[in-house]
Residue, then its C-alpha position, 0 to 999 in steps of 0.5 A: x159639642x161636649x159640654x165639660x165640668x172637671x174638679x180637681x184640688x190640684x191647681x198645676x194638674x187642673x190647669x194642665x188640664x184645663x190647656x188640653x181640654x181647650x186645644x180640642x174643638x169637640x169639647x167645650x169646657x164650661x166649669x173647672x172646679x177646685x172641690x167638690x162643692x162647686x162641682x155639684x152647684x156648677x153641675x146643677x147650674x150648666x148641666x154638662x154632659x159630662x163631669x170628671x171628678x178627683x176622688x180626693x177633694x176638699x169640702x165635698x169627695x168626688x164620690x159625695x158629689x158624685x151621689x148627689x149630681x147622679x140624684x139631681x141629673x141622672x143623665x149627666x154622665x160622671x166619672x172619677x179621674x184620679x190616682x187612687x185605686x182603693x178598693x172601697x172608692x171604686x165599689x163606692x164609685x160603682x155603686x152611685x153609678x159611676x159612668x166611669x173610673x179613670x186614672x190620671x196616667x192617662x195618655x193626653x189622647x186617650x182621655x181625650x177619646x175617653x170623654x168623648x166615650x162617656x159622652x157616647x153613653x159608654x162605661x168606661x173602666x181603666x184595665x187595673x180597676x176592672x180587674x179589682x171589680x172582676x174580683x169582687x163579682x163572684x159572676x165573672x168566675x175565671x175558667x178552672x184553667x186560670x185559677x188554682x184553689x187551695x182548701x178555701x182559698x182560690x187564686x186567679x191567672x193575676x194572684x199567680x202571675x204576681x206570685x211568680x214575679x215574687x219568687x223570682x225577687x222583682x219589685x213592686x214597680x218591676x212587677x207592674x211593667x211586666x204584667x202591664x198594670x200600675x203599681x198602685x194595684x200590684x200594690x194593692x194585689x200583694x196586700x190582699x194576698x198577704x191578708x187573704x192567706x194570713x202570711x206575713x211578708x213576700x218571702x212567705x209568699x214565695x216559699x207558700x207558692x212554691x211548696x203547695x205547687x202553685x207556681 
């Protein structure tokens, strides 16, 4: 039996959870928090084996209660459920060590599995946020064939992707369902872009990658 705490502001959200997670024989759901506070004493008293943490929560953020159960329960596997993909949250989440960063799109089985994965001693990473990690970790360097360098800067297989679906006039949302990614980190993707190449608006970015042939 897995043994669970959830934390989430959202009272419509954390009871929608909290059926959910109660319709599952695996899973017993000890503790459903409404801030991160009570996430960190309800942790501390029934040791779970796994946490779900909102990074966004009143009193204490998740990643406040995150670094102090991590200190106090180490084994205790936590992960951050939300909707938010900020760049800063996740390398934060990462650095207090994270068994997890989850976004709450979730198919109702797949967090389920998901749980049960973390439970398993698995790390687990939505595929929009590994991708935002991979870029910040010079290690996981893409092959020549999947990046274009320009002077001092270097886009990967994603930047160029993102780049052509630009050229060709779709939006934030059309990009995201083409390239199988949440909009949130198309978002995210575009603004890095614009900053990184000192452009100002999609309409140079489109005229950039086609005059330099990167597209």
């Amino acid at each position: 039996m897995i043994r669970l705490i959830i934390a989430d502001d959202q009272l419509l959200f954390r009871s929608m959870l909290e059926e959910m997670l109660k319709k599952d024989p695996e899973i017993e759901l000890v503790a459903s928090c409404s801030n991160g506070e009570e996430a960190v004493s309800k942790t501390l008293a029934l040791r779970p084996n796994v946490v779900l943490l909102d990074i966004q929560m009143p009193k204490k953020s998740g990643t406040d209660a995150l670094r102090e159960i991590k200190s106090a329960l180490p084994e205790t596997k936590v992960a951050m459920l939300t909707t938010f993909e900020n760049d800063d949250n996740i390398k934060s989440a990462c650095a207090l060590g994270a068994d997890g960063y989850l976004l709450k799109e979730l198919k109702p089985d797949i967090l389920l599995m998901s749980i049960k994965c973390l439970s398993c001693d698995l790390v687990l990473f939505h595929k929009s946020i590994y991708s935002s990690l991979a870029l910040s970790c010079p290690s996981a360097a893409r092959p020549s064939s999947q990046r274009f360098e320009f002077g001092n800067l270097v886009f990967d297989l994603i930047d160029i992707n993102i780049m052509k679906q630009i050229a060709t006039g779709k939006s934030n949302r059309e990009i995201a369902a083409a390239l199988n990614y949440s909009e949130g980190t198309i978002k995210n993707r575009i603004s890095r872009l614009l900053s990184t190449t000192g452009l100002s608006d999609r309409t140079e970015i489109s005229v950039f990658a086609i005059k330099n042939q990167i597209i």
